[in-house]
MARTOR-854377 format. One record per residue (C-alpha): residue number from 1; x, y, z negated. Coordinates in steps of 0.5 Angstrom, whole numbers. Layout:
! MARTOR-854377
<site NUM; <X; Y; Z>>;
...
//
This chain:
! MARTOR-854377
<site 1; <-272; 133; -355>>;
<site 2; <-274; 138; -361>>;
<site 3; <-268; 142; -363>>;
<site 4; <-266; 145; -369>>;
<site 5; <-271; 151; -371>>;
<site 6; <-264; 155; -373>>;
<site 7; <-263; 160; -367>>;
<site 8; <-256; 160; -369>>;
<site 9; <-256; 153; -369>>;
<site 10; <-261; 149; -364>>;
<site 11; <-258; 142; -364>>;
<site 12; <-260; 135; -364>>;
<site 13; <-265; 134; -369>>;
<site 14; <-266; 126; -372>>;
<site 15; <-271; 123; -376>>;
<site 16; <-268; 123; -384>>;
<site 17; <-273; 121; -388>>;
<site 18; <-280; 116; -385>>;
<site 19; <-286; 116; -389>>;
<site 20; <-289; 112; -385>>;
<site 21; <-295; 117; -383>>;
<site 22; <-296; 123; -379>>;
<site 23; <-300; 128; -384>>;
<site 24; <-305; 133; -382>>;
<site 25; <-306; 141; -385>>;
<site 26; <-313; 140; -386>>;
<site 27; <-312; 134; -391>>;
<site 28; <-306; 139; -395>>;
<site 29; <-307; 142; -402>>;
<site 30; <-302; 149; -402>>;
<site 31; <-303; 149; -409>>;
<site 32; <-296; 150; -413>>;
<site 33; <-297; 146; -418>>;
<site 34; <-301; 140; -414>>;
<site 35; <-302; 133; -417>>;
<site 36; <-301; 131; -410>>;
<site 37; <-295; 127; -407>>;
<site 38; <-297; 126; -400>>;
<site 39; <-291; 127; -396>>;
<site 40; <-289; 129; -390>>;
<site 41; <-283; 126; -384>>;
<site 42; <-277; 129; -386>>;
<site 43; <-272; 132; -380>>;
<site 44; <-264; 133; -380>>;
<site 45; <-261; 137; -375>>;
<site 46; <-254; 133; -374>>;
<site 47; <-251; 140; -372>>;
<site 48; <-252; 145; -379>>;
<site 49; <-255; 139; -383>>;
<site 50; <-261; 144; -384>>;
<site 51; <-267; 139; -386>>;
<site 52; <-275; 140; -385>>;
<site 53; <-282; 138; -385>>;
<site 54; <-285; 134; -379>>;
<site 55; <-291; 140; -381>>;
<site 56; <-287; 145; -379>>;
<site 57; <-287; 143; -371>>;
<site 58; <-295; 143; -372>>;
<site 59; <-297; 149; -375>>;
<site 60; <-295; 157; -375>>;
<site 61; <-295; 163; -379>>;
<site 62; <-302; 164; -379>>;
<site 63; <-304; 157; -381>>;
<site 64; <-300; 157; -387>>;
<site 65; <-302; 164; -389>>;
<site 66; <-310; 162; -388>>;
<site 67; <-308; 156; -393>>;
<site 68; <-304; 160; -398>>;
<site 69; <-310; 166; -399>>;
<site 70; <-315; 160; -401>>;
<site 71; <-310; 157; -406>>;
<site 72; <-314; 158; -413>>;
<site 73; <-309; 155; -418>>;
<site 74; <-312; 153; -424>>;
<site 75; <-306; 148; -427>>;
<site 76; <-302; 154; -426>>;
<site 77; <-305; 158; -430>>;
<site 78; <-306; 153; -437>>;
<site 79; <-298; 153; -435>>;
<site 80; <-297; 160; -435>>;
<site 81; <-295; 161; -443>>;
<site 82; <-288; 156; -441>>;
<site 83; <-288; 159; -435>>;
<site 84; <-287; 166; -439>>;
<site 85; <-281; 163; -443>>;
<site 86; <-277; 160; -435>>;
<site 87; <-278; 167; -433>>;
<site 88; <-276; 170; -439>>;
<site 89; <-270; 165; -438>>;
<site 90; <-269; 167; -431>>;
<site 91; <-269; 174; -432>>;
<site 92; <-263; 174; -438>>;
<site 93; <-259; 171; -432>>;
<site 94; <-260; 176; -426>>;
<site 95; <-261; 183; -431>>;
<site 96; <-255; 185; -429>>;
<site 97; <-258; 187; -423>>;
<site 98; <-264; 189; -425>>;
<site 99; <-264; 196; -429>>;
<site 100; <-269; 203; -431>>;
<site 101; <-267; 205; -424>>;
<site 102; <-269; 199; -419>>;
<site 103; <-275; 199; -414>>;
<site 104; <-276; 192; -415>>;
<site 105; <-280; 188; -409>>;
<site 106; <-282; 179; -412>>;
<site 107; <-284; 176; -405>>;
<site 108; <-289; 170; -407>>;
<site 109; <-292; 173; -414>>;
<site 110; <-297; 168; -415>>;
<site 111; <-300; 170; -421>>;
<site 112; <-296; 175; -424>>;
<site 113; <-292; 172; -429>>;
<site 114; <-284; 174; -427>>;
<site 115; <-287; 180; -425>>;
<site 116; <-289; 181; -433>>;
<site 117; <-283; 180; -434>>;
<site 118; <-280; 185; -430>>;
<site 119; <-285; 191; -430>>;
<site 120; <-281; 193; -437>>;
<site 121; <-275; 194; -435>>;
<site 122; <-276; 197; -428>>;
<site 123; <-277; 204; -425>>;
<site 124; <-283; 201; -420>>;
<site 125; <-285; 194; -418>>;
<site 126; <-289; 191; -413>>;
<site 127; <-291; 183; -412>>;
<site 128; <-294; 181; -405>>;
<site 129; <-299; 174; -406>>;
<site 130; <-302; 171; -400>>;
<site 131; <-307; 168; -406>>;
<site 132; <-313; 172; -406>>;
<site 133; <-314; 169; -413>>;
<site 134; <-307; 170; -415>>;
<site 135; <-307; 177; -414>>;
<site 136; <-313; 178; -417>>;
<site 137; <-310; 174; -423>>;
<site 138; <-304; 179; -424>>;
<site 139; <-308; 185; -423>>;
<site 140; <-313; 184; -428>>;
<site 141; <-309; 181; -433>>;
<site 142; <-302; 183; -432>>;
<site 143; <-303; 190; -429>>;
<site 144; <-299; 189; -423>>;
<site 145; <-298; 194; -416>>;
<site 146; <-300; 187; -412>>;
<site 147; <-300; 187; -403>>;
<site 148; <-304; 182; -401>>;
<site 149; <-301; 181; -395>>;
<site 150; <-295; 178; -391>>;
<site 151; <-288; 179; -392>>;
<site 152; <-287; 182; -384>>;
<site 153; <-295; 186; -385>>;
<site 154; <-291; 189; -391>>;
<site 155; <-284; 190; -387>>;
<site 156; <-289; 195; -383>>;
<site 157; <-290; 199; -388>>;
<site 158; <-283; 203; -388>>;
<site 159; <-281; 201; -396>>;
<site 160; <-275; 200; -398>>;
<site 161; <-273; 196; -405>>;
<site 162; <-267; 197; -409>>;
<site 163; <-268; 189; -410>>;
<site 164; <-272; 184; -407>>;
<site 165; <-274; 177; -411>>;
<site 166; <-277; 170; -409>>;
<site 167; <-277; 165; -414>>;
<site 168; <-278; 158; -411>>;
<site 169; <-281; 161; -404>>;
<site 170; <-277; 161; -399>>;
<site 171; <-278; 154; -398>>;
<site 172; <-285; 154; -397>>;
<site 173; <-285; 159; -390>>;
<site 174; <-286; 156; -383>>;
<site 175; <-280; 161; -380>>;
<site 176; <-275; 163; -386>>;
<site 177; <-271; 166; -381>>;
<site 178; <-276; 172; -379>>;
<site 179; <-277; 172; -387>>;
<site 180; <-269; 173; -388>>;
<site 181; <-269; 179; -383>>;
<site 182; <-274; 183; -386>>;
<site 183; <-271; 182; -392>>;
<site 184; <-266; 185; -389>>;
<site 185; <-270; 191; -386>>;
<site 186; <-274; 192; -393>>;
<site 187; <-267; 193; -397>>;
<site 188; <-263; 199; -399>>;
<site 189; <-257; 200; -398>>;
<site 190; <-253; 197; -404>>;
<site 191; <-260; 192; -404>>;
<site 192; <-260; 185; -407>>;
<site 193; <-263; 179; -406>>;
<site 194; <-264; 174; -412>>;
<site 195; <-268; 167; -410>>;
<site 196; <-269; 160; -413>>;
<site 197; <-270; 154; -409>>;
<site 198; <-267; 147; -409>>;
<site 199; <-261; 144; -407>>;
<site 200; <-261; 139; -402>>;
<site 201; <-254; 137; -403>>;
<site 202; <-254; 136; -410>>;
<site 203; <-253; 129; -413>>;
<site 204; <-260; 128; -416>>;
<site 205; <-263; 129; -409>>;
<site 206; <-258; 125; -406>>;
<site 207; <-259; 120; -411>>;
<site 208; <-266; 120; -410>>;
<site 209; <-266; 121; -403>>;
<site 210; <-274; 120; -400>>;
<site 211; <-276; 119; -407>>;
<site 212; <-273; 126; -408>>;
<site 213; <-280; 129; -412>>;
<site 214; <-279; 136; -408>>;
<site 215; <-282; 133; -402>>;
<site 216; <-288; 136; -403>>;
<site 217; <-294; 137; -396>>;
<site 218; <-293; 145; -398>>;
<site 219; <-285; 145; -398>>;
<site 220; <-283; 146; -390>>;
<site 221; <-276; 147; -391>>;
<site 222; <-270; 143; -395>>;
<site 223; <-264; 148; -396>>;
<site 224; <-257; 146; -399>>;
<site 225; <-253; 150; -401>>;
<site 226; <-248; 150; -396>>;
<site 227; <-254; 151; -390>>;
<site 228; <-256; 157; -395>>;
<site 229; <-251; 161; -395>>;
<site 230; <-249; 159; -387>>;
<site 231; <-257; 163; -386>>;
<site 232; <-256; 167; -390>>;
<site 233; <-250; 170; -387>>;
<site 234; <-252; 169; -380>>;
<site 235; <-256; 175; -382>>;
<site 236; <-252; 180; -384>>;
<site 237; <-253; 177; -391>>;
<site 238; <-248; 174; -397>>;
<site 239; <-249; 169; -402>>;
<site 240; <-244; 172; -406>>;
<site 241; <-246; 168; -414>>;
<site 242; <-250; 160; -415>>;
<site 243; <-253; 159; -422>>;
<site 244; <-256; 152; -425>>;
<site 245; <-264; 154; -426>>;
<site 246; <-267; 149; -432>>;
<site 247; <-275; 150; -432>>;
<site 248; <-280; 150; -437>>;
<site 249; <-286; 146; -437>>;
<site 250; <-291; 143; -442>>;
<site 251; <-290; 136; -444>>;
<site 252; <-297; 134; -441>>;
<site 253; <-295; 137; -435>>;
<site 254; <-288; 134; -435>>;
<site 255; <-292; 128; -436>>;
<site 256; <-297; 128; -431>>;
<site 257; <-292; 130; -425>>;
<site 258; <-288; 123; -428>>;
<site 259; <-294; 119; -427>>;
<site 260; <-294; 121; -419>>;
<site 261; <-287; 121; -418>>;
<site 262; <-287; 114; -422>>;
<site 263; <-294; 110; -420>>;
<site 264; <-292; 104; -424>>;
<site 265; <-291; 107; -431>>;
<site 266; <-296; 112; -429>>;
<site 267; <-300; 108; -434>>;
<site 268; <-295; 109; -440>>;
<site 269; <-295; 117; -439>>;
<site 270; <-302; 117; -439>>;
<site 271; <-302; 114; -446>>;
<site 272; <-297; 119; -449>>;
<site 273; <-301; 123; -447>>;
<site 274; <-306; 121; -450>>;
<site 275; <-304; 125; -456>>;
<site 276; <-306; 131; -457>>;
<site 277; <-300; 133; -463>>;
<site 278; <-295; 133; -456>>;
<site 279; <-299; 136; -450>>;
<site 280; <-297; 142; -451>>;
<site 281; <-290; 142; -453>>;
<site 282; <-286; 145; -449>>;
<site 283; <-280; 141; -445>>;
<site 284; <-274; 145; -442>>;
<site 285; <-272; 140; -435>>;
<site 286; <-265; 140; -432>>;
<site 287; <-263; 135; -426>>;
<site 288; <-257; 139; -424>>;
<site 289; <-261; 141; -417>>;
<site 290; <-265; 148; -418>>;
<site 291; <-261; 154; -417>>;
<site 292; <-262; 162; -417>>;
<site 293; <-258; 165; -411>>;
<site 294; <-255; 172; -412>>;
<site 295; <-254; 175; -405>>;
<site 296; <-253; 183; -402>>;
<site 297; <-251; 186; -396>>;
<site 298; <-245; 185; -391>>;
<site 299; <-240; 191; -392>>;
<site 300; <-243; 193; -398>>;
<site 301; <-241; 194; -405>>;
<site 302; <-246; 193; -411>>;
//
């Protein structure tokens, strides 16, 4: 019998949500922003009600590192003016911890677009990007210092940050365990980790349940709130403040993503978005289940 991943935990784990295949790595698209909606096996440990992807059991740490180095992510990039106007939004809500004096770290910094944001009002940041053409897009076009390595590859360097940032990240490692303590390692004292992920406990996702259209291939695992801060906690972390996330997308993108997750009215979003007048406008989208989480060291004053 398989247990929970949670070393803490390593209870009974049972089938949640079956889709009725078992899904091979070589046939996933790691892309950000895939049109792909193949969706894996869900698992739930009856212990902490952690919940993960059948993938998790079939591949490691380096599989989904190869995987992430060839992602070219072409759907994002036209996405990156709305996406400027999220971050924008994302860094009002976390700016009181972010200042002139702060060293700021951005695990999974993509194609540099928070970190633009930042860079301005920082004293030094860093991105770490497994994408090759991710990191070379915010190099190029963003002027950013970017690591093209993995998160325990740069723990090994020694650098401390003021503040560590990942933006829908977390949920995409094969161990997020080993992740949080070298997290923990790579913050000063006084550091602060800020995060944004999905709740799995909020009333869309319970609502929608397998249907829920943040089951993606790419997705390992599928956090709560309550799980979270239970984690995070276990190493020597506090989750002391919970935001609601809105996001910013294109309409075309918007409608795009509907016709997945809703194949008979796919025909309908494709002939909305026929018109050209309204692929560009930008929609902000709230279904009460994205969070930004604000958390700091155990024993420590911010």
């Amino acid at each position: 019998m398989k247990k929970c991943l949670n070393v803490n935990c390593l209870g009974e784990i049972k089938l949640l949500y079956d889709y009725g295949s078992t899904i091979r790595l070589d046939e996933l698209n790691f892309d950000c922003t895939t049109n792909s909606y193949l969706k894996p096996n869900i698992y739930k440990c009856k212990k902490c009600n952690l919940k993960f992807s059948e993938l998790v059991f079939q591949v490691s740490s380096n599989d989904v590192e190869n995987k992430y180095k060839n992602v070219a992510d072409h759907i994002y990039i036209k996405e990156i003016p709305y996406k400027h106007k999220y971050f924008n939004k994302l860094f009002s809500k976390v700016s009181g911890y972010i200042d002139g004096k702060k060293n700021i770290l951005e695990i999974g910094s993509y194609y540099g677009v928070f970190g633009n944001v930042i860079k301005k009002h920082v004293k030094t940041y860093s991105g770490l990007e497994l994408s090759i053409d991710g990191s070379n897009y915010a190099k190029q076009n963003f002027n950013l210092n970017i690591f093209n390595e993995s998160v325990e590859d740069h723990e090994k360097r020694g650098i401390k940050y003021d503040v560590i940032i990942m933006s829908d990240v977390i949920e995409h490692f094969s161990n997020p365990f080993r992740i949080i303590e070298s997290i923990n390692k790579m913050l000063k004292p006084n550091g602060v980790l800020i995060f944004t992920t999905y709740n799995m406990d909020s009333l869309y996702a319970k609502i929608t349940g397998k249907n829920y259209h943040w089951i993606l291939p790419f997705h390992l695992f599928y956090f709560s709130t309550k799980t979270l801060k239970s984690i995070f906690i276990e190493n020597e972390i506090e989750i002391f403040k919970v935001i609601n996330d809105a996001r910013n997308v294109s309409l075309n993108y918007l409608l795009n993503k509907l016709g997945m997750i809703f194949p008979k009215f796919k025909y309908i979003f494709l002939l909305i978005n026929k018109i050209k007048i309204l692929r560009n406008i930008n929609i902000s989208v709230n279904l009460f289940d994205l969070n930004v989480y604000i958390a700091r060291k155990l024993n420590e004053k911010i």
